[in-house]
Backbone bond lengths (Angstrom), bond angles and torsions (degrees), N, CA, C in turn:
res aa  C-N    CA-C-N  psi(-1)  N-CA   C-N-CA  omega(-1)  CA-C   N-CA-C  phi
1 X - - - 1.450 - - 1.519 108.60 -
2 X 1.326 104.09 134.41 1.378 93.66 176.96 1.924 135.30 -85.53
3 X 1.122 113.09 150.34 1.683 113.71 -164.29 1.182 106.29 -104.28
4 X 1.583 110.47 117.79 1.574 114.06 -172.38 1.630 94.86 -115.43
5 X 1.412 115.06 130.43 1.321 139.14 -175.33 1.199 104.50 -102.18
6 X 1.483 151.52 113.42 1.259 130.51 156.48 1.746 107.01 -127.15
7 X 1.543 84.61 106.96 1.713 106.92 171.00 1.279 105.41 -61.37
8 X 1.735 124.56 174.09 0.944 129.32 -176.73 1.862 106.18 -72.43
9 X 1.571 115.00 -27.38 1.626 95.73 -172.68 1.204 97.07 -73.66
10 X 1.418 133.22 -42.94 1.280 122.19 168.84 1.747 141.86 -15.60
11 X 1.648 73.09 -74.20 2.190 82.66 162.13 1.694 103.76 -67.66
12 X 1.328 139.18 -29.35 1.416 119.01 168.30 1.621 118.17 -68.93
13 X 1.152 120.85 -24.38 1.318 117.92 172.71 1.948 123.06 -94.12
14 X 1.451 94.15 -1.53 1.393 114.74 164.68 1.963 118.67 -75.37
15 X 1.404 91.04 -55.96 1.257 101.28 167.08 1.387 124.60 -79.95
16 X 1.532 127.11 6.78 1.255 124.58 176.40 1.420 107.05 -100.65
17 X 1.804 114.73 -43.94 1.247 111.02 137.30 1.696 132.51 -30.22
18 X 0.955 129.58 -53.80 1.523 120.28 -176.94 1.645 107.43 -66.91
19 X 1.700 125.16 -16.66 1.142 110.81 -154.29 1.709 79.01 -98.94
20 X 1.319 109.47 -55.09 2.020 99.26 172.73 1.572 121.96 -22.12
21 X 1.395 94.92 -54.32 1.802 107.07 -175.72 1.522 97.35 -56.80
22 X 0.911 130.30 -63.53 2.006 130.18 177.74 1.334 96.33 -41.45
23 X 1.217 121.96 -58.10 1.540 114.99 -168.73 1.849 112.68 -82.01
24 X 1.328 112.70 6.45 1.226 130.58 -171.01 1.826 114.12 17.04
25 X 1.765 95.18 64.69 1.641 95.33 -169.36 1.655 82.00 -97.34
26 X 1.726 147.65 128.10 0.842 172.35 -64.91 2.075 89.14 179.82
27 X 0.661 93.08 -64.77 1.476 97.65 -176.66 1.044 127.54 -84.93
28 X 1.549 124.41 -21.12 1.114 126.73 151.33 1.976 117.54 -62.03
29 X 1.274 103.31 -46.83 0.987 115.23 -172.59 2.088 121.29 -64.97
30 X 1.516 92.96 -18.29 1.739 113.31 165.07 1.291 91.72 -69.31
31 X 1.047 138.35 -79.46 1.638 161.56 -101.64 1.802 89.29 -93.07
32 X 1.498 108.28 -66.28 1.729 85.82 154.72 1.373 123.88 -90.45
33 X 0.988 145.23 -13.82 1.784 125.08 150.12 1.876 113.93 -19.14
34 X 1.365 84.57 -50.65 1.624 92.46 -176.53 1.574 114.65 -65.36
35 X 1.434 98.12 -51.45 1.534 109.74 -175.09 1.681 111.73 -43.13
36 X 1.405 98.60 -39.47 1.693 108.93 -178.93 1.509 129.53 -65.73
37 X 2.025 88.95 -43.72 1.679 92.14 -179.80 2.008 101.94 -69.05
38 X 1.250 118.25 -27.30 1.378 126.57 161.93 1.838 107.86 -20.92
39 X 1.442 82.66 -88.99 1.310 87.08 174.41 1.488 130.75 -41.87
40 X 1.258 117.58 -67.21 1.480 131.21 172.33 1.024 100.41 -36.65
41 X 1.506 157.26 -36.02 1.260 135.91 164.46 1.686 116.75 -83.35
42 X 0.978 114.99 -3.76 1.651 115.53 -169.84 1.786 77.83 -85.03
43 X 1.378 123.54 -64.30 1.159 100.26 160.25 1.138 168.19 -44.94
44 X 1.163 110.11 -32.11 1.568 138.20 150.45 1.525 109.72 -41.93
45 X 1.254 130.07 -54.55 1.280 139.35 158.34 1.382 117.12 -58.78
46 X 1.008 127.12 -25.15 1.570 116.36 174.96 1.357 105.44 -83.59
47 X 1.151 113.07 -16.23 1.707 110.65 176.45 1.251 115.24 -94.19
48 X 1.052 107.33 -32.48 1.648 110.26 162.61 1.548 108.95 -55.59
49 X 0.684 144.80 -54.80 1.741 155.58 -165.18 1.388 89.45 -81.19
50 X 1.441 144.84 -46.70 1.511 121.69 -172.63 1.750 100.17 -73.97
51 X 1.512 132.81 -51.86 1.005 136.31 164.32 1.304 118.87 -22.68
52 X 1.158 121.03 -56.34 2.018 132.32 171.69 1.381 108.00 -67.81
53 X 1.632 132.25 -35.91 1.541 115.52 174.10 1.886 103.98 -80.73
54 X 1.592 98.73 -29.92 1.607 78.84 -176.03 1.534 121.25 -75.79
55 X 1.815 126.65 -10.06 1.483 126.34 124.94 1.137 120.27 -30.38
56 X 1.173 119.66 -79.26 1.711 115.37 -166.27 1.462 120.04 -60.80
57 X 1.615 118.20 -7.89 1.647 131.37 144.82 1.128 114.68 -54.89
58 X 1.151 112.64 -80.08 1.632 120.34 170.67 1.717 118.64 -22.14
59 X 1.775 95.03 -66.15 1.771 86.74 168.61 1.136 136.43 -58.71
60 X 1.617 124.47 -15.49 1.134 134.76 -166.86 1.767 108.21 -86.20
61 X 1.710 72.21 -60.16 1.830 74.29 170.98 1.765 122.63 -58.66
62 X 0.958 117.68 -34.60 1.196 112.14 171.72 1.350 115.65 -38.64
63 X 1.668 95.15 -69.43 1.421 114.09 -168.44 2.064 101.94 -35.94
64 X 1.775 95.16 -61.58 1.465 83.22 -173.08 1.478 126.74 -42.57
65 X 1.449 115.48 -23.48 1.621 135.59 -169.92 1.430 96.02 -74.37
66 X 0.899 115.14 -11.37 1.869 116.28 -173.12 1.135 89.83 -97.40
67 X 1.032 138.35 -56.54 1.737 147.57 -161.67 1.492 107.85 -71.36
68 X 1.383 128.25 -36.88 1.189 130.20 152.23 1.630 128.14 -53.33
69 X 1.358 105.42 -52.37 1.706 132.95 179.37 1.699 96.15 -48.11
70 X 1.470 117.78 -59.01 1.338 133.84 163.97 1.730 115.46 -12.63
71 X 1.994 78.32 -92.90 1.825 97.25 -178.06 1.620 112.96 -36.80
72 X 1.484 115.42 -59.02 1.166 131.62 -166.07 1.950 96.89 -70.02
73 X 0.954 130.88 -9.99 1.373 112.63 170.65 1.372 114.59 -119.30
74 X 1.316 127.35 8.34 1.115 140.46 144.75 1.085 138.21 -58.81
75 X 1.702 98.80 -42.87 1.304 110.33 174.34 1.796 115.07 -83.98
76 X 1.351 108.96 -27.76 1.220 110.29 147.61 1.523 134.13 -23.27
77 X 1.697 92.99 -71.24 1.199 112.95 176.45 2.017 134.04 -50.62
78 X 1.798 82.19 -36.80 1.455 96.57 168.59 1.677 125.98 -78.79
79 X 1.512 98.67 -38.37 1.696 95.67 169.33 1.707 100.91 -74.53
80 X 1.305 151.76 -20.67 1.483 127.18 149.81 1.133 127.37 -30.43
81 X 1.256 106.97 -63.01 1.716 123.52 -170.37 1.553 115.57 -61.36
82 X 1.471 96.99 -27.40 1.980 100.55 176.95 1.898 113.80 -79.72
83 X 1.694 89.26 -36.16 1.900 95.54 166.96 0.936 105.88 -89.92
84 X 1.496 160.07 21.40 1.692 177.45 -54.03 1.958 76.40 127.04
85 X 0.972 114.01 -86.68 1.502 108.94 -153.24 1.386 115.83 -75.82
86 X 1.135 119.46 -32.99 1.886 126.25 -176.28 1.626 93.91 -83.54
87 X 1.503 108.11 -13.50 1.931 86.02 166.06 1.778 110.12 78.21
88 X 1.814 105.43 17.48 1.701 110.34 -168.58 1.349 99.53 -61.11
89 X 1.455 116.57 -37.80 1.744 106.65 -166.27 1.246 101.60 -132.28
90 X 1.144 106.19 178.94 1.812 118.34 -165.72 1.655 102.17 -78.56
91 X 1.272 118.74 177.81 1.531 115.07 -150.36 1.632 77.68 -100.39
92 X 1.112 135.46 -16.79 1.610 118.62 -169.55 1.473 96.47 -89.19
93 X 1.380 127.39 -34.75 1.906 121.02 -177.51 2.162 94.03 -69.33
94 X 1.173 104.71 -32.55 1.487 91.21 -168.25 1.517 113.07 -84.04
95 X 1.661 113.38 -11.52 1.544 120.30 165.09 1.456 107.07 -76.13
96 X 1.135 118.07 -43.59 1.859 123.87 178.64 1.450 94.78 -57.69
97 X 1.679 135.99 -61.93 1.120 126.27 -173.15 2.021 109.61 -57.97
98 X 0.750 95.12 -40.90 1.402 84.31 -173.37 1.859 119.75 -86.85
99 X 1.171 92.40 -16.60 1.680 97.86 147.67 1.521 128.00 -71.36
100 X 1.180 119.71 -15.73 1.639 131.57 -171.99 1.122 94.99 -92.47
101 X 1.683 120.91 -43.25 1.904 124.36 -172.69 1.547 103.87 -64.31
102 X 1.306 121.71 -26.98 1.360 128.56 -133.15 1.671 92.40 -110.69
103 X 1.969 110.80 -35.52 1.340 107.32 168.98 1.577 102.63 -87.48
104 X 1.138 144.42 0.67 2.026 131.36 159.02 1.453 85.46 -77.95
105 X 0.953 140.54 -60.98 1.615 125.45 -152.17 1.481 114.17 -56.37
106 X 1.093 95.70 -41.04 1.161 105.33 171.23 1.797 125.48 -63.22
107 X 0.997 114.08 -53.66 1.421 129.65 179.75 1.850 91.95 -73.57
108 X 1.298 125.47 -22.71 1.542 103.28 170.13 1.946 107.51 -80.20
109 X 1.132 112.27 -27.29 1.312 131.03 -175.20 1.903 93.78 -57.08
110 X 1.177 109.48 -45.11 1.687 115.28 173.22 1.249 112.75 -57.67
111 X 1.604 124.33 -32.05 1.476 105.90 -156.12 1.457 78.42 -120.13
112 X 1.720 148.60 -19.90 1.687 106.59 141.58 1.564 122.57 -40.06
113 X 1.103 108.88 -44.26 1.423 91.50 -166.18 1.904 109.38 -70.48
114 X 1.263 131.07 -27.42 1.060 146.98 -137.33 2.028 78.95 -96.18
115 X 1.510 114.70 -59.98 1.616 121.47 161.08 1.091 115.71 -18.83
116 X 1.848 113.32 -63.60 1.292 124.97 -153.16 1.930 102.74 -62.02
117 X 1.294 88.99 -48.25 1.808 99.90 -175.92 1.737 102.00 -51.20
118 X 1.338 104.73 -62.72 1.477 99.35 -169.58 1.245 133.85 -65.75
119 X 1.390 100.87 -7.87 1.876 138.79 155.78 1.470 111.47 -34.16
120 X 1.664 103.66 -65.28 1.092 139.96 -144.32 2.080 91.44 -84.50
121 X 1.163 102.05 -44.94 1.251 87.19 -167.84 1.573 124.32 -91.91
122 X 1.676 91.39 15.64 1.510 103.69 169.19 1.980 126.88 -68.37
123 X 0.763 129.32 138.34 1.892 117.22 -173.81 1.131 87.98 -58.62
124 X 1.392 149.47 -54.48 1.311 135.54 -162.68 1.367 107.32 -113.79
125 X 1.392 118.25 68.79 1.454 125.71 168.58 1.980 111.29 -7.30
126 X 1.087 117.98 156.56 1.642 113.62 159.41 1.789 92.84 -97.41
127 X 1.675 103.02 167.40 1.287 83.88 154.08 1.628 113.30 -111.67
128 X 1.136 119.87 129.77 1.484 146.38 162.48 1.715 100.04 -43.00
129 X 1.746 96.56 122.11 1.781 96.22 160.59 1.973 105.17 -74.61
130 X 1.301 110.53 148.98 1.343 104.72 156.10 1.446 135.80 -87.27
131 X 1.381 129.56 114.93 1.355 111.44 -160.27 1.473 115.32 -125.74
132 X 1.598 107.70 35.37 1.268 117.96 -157.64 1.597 101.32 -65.94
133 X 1.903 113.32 -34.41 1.272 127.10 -174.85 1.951 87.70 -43.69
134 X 1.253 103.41 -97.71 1.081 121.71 172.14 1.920 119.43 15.25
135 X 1.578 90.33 -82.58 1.496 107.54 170.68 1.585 125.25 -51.43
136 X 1.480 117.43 -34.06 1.034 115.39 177.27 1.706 97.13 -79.24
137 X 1.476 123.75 -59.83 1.562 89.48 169.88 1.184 149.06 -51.54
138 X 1.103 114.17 -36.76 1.529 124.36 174.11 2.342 87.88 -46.48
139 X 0.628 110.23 -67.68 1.691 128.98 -154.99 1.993 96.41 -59.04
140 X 1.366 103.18 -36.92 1.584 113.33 151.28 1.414 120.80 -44.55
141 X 1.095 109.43 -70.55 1.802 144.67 178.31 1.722 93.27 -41.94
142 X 1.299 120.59 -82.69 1.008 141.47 -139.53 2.014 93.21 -59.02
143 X 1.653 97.25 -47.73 1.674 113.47 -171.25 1.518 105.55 -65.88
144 X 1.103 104.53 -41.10 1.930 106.23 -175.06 1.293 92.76 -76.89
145 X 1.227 141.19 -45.68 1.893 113.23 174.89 1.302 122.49 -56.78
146 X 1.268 130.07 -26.41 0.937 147.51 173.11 1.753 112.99 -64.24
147 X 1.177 113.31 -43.52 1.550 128.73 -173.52 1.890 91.48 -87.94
148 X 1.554 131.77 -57.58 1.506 110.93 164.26 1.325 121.41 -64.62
149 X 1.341 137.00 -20.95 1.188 128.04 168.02 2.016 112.30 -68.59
150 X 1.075 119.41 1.55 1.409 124.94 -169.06 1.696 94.02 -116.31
151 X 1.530 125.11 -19.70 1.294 147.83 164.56 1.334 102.47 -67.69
152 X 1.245 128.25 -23.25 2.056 117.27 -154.42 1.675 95.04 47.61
153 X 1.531 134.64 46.58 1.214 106.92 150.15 1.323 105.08 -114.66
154 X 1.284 121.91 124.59 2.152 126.29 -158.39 1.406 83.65 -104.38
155 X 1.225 143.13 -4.04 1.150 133.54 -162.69 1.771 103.87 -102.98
156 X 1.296 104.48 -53.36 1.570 128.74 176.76 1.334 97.95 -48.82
157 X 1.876 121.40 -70.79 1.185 139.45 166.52 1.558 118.31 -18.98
158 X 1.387 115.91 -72.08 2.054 125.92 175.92 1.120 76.92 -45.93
159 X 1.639 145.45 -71.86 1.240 110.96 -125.58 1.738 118.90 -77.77
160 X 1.521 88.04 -28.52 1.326 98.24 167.87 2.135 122.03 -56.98
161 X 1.580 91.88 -52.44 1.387 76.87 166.59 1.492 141.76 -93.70
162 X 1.840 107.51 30.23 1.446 119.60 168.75 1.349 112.46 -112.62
163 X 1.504 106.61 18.44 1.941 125.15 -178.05 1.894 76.80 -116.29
164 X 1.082 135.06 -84.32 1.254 127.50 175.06 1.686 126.07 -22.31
165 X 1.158 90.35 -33.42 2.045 102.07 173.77 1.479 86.37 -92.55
166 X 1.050 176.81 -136.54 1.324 163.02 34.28 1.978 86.17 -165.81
167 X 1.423 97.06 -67.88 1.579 94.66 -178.25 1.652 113.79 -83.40
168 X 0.884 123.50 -0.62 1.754 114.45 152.82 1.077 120.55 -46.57
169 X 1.694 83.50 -66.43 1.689 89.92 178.04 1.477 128.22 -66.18
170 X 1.333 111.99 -4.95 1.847 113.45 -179.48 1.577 94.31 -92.40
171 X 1.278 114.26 -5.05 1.103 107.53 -179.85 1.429 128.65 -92.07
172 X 1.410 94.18 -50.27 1.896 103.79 145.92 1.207 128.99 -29.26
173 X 1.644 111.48 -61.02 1.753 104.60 175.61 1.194 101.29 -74.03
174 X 1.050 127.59 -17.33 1.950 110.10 175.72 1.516 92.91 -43.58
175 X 1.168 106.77 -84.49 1.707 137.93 -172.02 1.573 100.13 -33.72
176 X 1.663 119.43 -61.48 1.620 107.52 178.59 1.882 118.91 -51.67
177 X 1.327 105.69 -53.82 1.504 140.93 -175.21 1.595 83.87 -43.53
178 X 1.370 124.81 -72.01 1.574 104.54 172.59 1.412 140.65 -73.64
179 X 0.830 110.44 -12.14 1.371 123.96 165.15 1.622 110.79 -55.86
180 X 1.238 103.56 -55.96 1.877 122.47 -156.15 1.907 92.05 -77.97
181 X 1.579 106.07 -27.99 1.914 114.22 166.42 1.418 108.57 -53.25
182 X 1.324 112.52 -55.52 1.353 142.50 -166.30 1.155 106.27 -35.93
183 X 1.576 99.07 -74.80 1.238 127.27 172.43 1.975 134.59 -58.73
184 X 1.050 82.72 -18.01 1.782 99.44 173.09 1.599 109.38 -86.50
185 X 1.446 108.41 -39.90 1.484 112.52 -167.21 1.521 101.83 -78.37
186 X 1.261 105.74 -23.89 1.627 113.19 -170.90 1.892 107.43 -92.53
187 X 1.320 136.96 -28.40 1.076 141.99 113.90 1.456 124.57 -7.21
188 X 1.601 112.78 -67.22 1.941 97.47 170.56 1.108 113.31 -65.74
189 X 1.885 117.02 -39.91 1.418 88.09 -163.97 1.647 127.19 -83.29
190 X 1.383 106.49 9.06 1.704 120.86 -174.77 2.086 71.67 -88.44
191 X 1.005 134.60 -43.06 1.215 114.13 -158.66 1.832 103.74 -75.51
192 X 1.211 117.14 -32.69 1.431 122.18 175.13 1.386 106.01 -78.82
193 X 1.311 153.93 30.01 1.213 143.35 160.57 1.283 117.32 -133.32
């Protein structure tokens, strides 16, 4: 649908138009025709440019939502591995728990990738850490506790899921570490202009 803006020079050159048309001066009446479509694109462009930062919000914020999604399943991950090893719950509540960690990781693994696209279709892309290394271990990690927890070995198991907490978190500062780039490079150049 289209978005019609009319600033105040606008409505003055609206109504200067209507008074030309009464006086049907032809050339006056081009002269702002023009003046308007002028405008209408000076506007047109300002909306374009709010449209592209309110993207590059979106990506940002996301990103932070990843960085949160992270902490919070890390820490997950780490109180497993301590009831993984002290033996708090039976090996079938600590396979259900680590199947539940293993389906968020996954479903966060969707909305990197789902990021990455909408990344991509920004004019000024960010650049994205790659953390596929990462993900496929963690997703390693996560399966072999699962395979010693089906062992009764809780010991084998923690360790597996405190190698799984280990790369979350390398994965996080991937993700902060660029962000905080992001943000520095974007810092000089508001300072150089």
């Amino acid at each position: 649908f289209p978005v019609t803006i009319l600033n105040d020079e606008m409505k003055k050159q609206l109504q200067q138009l209507e008074k030309m048309m009464q006086l049907q001066n032809k050339d006056l009446i081009n002269k702002e025709l023009d003046k308007i479509a002028l405008n209408n694109k000076e506007v047109e462009k300002e909306l374009d440019r709010m449209l592209e930062l309110y993207k590059q919000l979106e990506v940002e914020k996301k990103m932070q939502h990843a960085i949160d999604a992270l902490k919070d399943l890390n820490k997950k991950q780490q109180e497993l591995a301590q009831k993984t090893e002290k033996k708090e719950l039976d090996n079938e509540q600590l396979k259900k728990q680590q199947h539940d960690l293993q389906n968020e990781f996954n479903e966060l693994k969707k909305d990197l990738q789902k990021l990455k696209e909408q990344n991509k279709s920004l004019e000024n892309p960010k650049d994205m850490p790659n953390t596929n290394e990462e993900e496929k271990n963690i997703d390693e990690h996560m399966q072999k506790s699962n395979e010693d927890l089906n062992k009764s070995d809780n010991k084998k198991a923690a360790k597996e899921q405190k190698q799984a907490s280990d790369e979350l978190q390398k994965m996080q500062d991937k993700i902060e570490k660029q962000i905080e780039k992001e943000e520095e490079e974007q810092n000089e150049e508001d300072a150089n202009t």
